[in-house]
HTML snippet that shows the backbone in 3Dmol.js (N, CA, C, O; Angstrom):
<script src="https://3Dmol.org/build/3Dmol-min.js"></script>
<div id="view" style="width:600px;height:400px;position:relative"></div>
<script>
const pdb = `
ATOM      1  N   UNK A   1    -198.576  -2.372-196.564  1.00  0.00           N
ATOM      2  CA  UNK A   1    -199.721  -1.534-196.359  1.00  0.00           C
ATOM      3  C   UNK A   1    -200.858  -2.052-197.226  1.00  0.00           C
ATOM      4  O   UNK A   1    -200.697  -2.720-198.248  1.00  0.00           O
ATOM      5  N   UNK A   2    -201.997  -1.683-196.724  1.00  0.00           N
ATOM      6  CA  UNK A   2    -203.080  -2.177-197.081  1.00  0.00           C
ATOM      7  C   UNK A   2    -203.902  -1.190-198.515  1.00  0.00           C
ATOM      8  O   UNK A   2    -203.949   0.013-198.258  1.00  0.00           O
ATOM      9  N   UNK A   3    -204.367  -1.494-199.584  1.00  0.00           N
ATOM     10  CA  UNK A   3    -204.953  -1.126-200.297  1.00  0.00           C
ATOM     11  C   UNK A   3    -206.360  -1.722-200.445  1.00  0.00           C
ATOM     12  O   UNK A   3    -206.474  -2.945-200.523  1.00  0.00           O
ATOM     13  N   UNK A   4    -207.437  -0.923-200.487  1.00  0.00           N
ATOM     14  CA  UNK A   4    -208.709  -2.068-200.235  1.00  0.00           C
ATOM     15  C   UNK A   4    -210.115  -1.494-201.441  1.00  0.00           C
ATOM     16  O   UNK A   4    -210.089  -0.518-202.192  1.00  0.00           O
ATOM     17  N   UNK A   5    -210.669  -1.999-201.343  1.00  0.00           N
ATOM     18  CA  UNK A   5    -212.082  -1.877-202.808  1.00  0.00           C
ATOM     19  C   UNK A   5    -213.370  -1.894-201.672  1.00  0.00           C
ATOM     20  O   UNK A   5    -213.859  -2.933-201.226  1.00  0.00           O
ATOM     21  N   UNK A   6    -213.696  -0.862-201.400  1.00  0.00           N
ATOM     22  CA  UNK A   6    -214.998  -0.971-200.875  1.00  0.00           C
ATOM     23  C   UNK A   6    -215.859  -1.492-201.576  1.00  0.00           C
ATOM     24  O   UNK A   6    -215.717  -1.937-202.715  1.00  0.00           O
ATOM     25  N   UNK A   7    -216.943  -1.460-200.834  1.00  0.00           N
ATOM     26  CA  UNK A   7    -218.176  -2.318-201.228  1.00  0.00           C
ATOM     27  C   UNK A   7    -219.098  -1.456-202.400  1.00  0.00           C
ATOM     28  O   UNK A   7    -219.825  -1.971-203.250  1.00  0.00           O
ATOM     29  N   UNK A   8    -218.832   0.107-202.173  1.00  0.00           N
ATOM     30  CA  UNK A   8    -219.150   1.020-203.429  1.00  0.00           C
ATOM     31  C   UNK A   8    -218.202   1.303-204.779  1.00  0.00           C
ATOM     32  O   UNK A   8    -218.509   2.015-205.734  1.00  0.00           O
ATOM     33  N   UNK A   9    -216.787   0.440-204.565  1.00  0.00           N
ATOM     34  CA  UNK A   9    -216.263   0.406-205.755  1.00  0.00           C
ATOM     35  C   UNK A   9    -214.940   1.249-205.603  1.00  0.00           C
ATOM     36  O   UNK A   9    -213.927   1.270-206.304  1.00  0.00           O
ATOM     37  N   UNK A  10    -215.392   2.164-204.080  1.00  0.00           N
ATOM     38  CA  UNK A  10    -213.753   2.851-204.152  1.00  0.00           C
ATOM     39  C   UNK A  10    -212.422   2.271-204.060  1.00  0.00           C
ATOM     40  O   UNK A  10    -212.482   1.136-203.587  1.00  0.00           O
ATOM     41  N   UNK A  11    -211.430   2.589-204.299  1.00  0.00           N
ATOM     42  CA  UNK A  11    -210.223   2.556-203.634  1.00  0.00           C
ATOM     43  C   UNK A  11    -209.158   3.394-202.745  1.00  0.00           C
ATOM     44  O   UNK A  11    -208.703   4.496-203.052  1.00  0.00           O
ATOM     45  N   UNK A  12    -208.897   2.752-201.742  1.00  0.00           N
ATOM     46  CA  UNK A  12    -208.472   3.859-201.177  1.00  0.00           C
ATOM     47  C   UNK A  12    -207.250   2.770-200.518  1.00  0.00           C
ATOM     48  O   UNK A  12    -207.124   1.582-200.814  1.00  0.00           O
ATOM     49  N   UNK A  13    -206.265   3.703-199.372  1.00  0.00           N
ATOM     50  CA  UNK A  13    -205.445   2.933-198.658  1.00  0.00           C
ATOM     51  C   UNK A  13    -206.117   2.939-197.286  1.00  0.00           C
ATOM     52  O   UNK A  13    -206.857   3.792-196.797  1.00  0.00           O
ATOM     53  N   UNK A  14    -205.680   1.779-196.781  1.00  0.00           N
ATOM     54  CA  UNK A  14    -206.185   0.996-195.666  1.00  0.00           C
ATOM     55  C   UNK A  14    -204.951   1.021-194.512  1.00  0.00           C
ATOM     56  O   UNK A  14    -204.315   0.048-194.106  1.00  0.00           O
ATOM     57  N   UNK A  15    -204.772   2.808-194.004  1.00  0.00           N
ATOM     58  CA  UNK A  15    -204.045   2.524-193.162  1.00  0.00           C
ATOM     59  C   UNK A  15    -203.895   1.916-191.557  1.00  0.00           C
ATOM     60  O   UNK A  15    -202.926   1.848-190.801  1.00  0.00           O
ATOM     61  N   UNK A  16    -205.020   1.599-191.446  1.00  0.00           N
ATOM     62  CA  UNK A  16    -205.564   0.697-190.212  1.00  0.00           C
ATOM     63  C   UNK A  16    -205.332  -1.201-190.087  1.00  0.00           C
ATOM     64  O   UNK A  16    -205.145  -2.011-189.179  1.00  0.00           O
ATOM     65  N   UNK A  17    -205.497  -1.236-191.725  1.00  0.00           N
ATOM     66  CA  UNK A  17    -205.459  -2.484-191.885  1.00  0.00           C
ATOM     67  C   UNK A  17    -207.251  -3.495-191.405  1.00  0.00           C
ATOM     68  O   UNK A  17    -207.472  -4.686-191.189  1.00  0.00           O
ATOM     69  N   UNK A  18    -208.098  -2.334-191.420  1.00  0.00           N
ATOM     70  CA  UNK A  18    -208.987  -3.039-190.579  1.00  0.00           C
ATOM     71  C   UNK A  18    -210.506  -2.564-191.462  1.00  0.00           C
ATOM     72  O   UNK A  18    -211.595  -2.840-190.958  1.00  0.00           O
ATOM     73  N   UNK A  19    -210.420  -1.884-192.714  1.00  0.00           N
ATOM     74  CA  UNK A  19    -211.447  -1.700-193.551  1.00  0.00           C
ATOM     75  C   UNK A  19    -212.232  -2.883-193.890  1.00  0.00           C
ATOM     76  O   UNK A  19    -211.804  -4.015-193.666  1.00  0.00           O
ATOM     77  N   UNK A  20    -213.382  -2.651-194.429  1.00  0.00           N
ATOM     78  CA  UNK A  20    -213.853  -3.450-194.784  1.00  0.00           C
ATOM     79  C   UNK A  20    -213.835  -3.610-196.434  1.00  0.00           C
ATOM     80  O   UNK A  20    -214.279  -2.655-197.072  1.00  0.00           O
ATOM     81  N   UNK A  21    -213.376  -4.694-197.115  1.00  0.00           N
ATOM     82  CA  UNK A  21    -213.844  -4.504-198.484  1.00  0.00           C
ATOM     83  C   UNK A  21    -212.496  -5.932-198.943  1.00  0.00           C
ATOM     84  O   UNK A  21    -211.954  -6.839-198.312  1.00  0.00           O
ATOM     85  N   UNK A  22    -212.450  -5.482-200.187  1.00  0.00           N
ATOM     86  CA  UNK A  22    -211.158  -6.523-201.225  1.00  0.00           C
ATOM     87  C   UNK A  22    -210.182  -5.650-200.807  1.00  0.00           C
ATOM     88  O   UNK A  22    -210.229  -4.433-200.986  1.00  0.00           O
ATOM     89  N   UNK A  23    -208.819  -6.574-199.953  1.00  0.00           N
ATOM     90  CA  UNK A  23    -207.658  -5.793-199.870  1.00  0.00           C
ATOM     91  C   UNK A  23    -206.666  -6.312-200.525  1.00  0.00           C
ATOM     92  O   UNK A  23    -206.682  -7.500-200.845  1.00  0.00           O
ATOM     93  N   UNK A  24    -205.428  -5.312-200.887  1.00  0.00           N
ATOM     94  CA  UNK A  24    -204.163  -5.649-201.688  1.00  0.00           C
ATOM     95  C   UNK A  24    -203.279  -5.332-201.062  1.00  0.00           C
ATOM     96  O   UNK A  24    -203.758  -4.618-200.181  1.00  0.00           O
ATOM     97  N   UNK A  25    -201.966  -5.416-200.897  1.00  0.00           N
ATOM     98  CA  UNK A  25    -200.891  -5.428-200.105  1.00  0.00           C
ATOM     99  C   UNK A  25    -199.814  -4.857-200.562  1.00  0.00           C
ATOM    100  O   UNK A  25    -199.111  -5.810-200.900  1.00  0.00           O
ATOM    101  N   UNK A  26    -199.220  -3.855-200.792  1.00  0.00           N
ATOM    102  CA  UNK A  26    -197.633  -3.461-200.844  1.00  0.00           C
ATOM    103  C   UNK A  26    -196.893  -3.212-199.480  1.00  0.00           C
ATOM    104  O   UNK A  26    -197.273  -2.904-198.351  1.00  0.00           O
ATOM    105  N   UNK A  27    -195.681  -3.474-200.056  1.00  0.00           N
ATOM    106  CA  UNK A  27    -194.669  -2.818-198.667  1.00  0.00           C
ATOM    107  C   UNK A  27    -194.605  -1.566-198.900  1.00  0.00           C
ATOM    108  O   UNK A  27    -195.186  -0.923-199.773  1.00  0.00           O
ATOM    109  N   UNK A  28    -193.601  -1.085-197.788  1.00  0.00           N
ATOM    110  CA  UNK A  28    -193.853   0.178-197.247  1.00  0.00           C
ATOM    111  C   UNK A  28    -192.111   0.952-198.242  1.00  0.00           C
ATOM    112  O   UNK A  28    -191.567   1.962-197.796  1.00  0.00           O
ATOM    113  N   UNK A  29    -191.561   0.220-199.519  1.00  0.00           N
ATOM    114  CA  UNK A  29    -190.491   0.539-199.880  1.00  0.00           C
ATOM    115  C   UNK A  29    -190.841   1.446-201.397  1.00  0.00           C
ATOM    116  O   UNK A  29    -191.612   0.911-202.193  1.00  0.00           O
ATOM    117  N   UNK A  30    -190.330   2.617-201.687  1.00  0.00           N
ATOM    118  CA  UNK A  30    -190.858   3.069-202.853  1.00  0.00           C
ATOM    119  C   UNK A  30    -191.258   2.434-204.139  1.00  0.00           C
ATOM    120  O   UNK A  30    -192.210   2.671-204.882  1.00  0.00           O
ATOM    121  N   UNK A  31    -190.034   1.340-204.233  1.00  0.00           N
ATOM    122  CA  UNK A  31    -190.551   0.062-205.693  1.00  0.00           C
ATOM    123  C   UNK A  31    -191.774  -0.041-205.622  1.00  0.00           C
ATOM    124  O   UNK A  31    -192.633   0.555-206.271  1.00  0.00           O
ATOM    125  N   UNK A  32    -191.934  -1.227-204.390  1.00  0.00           N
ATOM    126  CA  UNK A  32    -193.219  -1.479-203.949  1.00  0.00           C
ATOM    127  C   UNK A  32    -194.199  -0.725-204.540  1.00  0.00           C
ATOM    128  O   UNK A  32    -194.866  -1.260-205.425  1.00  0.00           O
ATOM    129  N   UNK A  33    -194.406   0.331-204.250  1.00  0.00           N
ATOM    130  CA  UNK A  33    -195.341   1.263-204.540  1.00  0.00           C
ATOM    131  C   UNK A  33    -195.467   1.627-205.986  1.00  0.00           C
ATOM    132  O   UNK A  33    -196.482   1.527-206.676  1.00  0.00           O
ATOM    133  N   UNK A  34    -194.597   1.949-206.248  1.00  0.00           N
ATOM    134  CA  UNK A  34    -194.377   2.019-208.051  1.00  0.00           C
ATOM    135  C   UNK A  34    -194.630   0.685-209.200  1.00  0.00           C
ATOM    136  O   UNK A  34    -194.791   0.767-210.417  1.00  0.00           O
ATOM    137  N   UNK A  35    -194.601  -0.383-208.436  1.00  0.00           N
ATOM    138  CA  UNK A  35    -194.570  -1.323-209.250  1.00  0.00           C
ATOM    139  C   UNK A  35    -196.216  -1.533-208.865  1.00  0.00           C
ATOM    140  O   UNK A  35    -197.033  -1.837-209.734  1.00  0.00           O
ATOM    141  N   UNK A  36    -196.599  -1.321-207.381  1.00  0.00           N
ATOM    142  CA  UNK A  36    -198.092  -1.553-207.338  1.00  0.00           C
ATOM    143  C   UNK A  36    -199.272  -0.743-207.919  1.00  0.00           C
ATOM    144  O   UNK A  36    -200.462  -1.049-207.999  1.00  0.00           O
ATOM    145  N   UNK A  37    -198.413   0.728-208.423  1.00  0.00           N
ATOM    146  CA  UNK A  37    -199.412   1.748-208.968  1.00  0.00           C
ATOM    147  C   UNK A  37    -199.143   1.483-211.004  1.00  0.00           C
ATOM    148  O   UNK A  37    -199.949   2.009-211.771  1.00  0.00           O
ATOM    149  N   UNK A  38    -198.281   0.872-211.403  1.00  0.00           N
ATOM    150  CA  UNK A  38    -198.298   1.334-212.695  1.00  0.00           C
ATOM    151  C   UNK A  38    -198.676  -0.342-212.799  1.00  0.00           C
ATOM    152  O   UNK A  38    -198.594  -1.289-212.017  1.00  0.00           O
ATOM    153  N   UNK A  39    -199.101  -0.172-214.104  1.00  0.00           N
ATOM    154  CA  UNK A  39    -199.201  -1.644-214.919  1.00  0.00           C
ATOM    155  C   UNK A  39    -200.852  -2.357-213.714  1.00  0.00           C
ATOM    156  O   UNK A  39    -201.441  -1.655-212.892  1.00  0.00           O
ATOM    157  N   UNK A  40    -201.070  -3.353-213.923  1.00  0.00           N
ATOM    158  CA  UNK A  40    -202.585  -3.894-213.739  1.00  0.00           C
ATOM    159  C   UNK A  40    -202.864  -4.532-212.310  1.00  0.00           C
ATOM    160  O   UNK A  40    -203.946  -5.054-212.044  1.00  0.00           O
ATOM    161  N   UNK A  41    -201.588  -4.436-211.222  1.00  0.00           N
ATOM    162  CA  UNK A  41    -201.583  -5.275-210.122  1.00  0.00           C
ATOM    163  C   UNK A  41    -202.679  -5.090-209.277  1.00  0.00           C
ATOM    164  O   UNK A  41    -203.162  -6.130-208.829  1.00  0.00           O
ATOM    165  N   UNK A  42    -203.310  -3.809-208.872  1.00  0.00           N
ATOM    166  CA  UNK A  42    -204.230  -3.199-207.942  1.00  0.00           C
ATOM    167  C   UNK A  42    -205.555  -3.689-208.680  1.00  0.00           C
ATOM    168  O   UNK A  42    -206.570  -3.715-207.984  1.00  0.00           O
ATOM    169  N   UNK A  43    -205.639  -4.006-209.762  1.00  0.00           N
ATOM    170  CA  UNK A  43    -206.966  -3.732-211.152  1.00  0.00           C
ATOM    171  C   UNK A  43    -207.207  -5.814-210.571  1.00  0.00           C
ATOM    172  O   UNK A  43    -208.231  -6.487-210.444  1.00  0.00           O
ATOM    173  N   UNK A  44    -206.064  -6.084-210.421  1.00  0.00           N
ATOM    174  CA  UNK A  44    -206.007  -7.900-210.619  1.00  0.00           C
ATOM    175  C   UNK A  44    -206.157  -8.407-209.112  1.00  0.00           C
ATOM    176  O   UNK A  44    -206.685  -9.475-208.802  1.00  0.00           O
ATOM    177  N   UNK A  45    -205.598  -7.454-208.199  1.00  0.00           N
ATOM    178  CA  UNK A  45    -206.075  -7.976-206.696  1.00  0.00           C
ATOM    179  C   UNK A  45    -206.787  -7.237-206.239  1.00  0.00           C
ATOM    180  O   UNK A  45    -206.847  -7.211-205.010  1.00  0.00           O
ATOM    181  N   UNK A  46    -207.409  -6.561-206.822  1.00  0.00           N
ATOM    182  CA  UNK A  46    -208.651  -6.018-206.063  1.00  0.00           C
ATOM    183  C   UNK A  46    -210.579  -6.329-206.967  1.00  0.00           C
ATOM    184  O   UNK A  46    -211.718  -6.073-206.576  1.00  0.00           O
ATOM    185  N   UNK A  47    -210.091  -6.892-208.091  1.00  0.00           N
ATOM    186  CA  UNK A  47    -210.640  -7.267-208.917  1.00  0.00           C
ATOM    187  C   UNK A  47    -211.793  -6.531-209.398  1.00  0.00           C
ATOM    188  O   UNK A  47    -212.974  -6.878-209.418  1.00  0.00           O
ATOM    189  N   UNK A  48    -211.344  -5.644-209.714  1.00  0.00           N
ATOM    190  CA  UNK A  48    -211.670  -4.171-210.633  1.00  0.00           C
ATOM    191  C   UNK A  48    -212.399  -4.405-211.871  1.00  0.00           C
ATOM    192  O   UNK A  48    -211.931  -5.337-212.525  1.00  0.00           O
ATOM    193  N   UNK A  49    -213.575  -3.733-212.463  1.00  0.00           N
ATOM    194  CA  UNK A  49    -214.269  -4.104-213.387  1.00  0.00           C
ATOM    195  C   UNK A  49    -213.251  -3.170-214.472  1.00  0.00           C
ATOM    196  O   UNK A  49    -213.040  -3.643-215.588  1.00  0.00           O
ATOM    197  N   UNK A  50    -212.719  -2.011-214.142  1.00  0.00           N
ATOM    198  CA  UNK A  50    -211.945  -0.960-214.846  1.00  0.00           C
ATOM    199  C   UNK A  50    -210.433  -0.547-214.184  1.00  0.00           C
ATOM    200  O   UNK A  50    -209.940  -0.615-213.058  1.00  0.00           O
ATOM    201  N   UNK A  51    -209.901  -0.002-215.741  1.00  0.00           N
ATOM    202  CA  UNK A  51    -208.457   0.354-214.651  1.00  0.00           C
ATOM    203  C   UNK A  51    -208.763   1.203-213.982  1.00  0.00           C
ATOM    204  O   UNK A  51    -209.870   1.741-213.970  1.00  0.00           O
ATOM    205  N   UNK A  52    -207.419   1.584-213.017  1.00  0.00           N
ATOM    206  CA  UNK A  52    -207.469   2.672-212.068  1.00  0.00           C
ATOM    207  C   UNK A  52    -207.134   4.233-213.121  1.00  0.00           C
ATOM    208  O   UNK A  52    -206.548   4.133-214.199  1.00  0.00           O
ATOM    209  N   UNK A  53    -207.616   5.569-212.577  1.00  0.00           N
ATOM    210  CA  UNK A  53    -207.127   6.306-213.806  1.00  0.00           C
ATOM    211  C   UNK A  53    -206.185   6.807-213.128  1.00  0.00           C
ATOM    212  O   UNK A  53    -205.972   6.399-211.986  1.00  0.00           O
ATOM    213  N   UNK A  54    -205.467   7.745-213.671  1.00  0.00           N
ATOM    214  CA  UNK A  54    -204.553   8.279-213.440  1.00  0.00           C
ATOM    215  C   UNK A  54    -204.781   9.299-211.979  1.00  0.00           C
ATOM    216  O   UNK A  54    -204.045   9.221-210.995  1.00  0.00           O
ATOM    217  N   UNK A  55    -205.729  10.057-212.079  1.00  0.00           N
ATOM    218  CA  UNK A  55    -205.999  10.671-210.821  1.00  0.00           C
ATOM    219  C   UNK A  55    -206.046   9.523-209.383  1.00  0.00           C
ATOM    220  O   UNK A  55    -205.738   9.678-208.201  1.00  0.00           O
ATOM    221  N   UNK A  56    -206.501   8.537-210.042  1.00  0.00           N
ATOM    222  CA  UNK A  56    -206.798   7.634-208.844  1.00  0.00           C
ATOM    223  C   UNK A  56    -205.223   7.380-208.227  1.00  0.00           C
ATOM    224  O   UNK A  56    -204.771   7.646-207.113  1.00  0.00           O
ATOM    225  N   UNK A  57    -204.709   6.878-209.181  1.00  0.00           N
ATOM    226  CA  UNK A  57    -203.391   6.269-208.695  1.00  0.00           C
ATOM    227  C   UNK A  57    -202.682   7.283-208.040  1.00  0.00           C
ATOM    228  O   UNK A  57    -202.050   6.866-207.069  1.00  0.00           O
ATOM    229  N   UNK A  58    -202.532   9.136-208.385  1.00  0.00           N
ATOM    230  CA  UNK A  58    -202.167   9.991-207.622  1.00  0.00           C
ATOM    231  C   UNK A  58    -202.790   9.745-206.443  1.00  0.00           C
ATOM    232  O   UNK A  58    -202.035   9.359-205.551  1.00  0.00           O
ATOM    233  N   UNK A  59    -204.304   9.886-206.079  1.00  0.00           N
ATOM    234  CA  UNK A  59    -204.658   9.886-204.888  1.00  0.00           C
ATOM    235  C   UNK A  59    -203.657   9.065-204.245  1.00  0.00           C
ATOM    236  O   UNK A  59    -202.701   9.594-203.676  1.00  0.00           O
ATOM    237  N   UNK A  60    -203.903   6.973-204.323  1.00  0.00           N
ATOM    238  CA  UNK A  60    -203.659   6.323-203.417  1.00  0.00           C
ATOM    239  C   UNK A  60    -202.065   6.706-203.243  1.00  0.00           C
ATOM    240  O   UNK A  60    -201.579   6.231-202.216  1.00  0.00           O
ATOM    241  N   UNK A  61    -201.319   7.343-203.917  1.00  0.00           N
ATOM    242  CA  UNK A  61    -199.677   7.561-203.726  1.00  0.00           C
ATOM    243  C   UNK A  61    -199.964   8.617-202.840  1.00  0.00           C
ATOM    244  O   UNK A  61    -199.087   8.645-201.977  1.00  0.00           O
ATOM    245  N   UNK A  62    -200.787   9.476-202.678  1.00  0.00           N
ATOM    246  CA  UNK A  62    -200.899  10.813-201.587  1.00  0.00           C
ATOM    247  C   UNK A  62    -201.068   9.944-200.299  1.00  0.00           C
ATOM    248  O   UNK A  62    -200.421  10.032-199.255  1.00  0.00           O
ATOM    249  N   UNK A  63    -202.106   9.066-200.614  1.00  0.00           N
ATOM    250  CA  UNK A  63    -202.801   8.461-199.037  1.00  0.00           C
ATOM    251  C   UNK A  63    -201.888   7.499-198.694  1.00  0.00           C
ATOM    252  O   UNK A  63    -201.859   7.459-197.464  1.00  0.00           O
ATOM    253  N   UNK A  64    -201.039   6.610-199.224  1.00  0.00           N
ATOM    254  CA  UNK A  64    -199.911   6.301-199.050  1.00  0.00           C
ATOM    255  C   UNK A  64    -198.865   6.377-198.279  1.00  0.00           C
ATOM    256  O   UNK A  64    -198.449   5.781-197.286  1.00  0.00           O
ATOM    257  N   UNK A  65    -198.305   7.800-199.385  1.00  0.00           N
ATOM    258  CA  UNK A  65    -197.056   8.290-198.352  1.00  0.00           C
ATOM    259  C   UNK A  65    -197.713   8.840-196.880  1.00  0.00           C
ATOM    260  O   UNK A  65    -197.075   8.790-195.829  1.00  0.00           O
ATOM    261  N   UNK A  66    -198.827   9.269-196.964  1.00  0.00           N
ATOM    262  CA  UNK A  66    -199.619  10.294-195.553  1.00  0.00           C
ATOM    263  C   UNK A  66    -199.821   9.215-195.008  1.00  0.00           C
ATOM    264  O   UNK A  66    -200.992   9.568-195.149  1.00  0.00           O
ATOM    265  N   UNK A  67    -199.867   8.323-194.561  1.00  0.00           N
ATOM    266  CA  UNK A  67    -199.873   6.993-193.773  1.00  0.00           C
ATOM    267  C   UNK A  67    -197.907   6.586-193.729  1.00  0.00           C
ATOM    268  O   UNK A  67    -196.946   6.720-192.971  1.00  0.00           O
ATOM    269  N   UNK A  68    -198.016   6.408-194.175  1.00  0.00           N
ATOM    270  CA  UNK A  68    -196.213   5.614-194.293  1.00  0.00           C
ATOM    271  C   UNK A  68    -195.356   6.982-193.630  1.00  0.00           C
ATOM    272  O   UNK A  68    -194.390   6.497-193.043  1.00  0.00           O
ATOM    273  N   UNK A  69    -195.327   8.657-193.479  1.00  0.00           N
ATOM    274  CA  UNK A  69    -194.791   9.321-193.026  1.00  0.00           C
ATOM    275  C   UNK A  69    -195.737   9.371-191.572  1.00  0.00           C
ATOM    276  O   UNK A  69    -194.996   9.740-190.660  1.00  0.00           O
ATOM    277  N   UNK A  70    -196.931   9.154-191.152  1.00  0.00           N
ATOM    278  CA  UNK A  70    -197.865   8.977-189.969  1.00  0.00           C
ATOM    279  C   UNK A  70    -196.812   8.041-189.418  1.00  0.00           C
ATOM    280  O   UNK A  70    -195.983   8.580-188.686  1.00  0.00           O
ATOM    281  N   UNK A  71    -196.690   6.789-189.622  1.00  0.00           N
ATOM    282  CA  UNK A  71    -196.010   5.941-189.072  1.00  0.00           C
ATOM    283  C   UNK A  71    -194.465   6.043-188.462  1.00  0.00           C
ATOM    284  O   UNK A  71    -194.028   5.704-187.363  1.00  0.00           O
ATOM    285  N   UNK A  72    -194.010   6.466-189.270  1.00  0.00           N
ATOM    286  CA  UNK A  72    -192.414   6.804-189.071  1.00  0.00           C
ATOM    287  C   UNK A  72    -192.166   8.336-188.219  1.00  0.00           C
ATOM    288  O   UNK A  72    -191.164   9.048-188.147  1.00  0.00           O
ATOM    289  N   UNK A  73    -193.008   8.426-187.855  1.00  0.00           N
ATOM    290  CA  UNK A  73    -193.268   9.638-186.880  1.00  0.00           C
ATOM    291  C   UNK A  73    -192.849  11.374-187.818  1.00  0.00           C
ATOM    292  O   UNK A  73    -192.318  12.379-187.345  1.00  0.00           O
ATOM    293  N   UNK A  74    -193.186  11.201-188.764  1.00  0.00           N
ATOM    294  CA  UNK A  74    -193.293  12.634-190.055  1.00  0.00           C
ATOM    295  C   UNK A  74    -191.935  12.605-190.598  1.00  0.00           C
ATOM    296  O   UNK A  74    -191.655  13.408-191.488  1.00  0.00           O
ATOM    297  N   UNK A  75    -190.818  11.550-190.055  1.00  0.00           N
ATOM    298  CA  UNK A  75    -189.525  11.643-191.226  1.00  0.00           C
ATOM    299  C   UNK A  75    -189.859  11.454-192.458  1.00  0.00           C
ATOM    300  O   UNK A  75    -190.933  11.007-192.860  1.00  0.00           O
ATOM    301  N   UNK A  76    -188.467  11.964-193.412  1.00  0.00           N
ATOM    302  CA  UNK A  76    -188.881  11.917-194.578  1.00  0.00           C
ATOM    303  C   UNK A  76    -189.217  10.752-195.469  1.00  0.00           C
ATOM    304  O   UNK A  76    -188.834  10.773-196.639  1.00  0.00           O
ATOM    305  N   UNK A  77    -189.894   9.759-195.005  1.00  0.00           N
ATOM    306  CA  UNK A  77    -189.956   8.261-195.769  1.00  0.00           C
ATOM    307  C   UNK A  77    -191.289   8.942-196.837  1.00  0.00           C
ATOM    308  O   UNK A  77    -192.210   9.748-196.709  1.00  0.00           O
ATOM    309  N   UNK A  78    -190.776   8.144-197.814  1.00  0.00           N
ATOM    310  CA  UNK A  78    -191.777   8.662-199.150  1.00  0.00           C
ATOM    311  C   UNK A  78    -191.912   7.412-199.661  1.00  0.00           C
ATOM    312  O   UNK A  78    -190.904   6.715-199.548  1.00  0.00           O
ATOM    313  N   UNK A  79    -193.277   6.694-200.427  1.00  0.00           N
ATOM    314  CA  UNK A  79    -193.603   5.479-201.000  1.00  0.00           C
ATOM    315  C   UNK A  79    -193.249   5.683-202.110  1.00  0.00           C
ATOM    316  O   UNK A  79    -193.373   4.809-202.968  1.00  0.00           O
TER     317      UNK A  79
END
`;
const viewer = $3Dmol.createViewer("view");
viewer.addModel(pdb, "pdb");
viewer.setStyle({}, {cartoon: {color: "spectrum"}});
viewer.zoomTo();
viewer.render();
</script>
């Protein structure tokens, strides 16, 4: 799944795959996600002037799983 840096600095998830901006990539497996939200990976491929804060990283784990359960037709898959 797609993680991307708009052109105003946001971040958000890119469940289309078709945003415009700097995108980053995790799979769709909970590690994935955990290893892409803690420590500097999103800050280093999206090339971030600042870290992400803590609220942020909740968001993209909300917009996340709400894309990744969209897909799997609302079973319980969680990032």
């Amino acid at each position: 799944m797609r993680v991307v840096r708009d052109t105003s600095g946001r971040v958000s998830v890119d469940g289309s795959g078709k945003l415009s901006g700097r995108g980053a990539y995790l799979c769709l497996e909970d590690t994935c996600w955990e290893r892409g939200l803690r420590g500097s990976y999103l800050e280093k491929r999206l090339l971030l002037s600042a870290p992400l804060s803590s609220d942020d990283r909740d968001r993209l784990r909300r917009e996340g799983q709400a894309v990744i359960l969209s897909r799997a037709g609302g079973e319980g898959v969680s990032p």
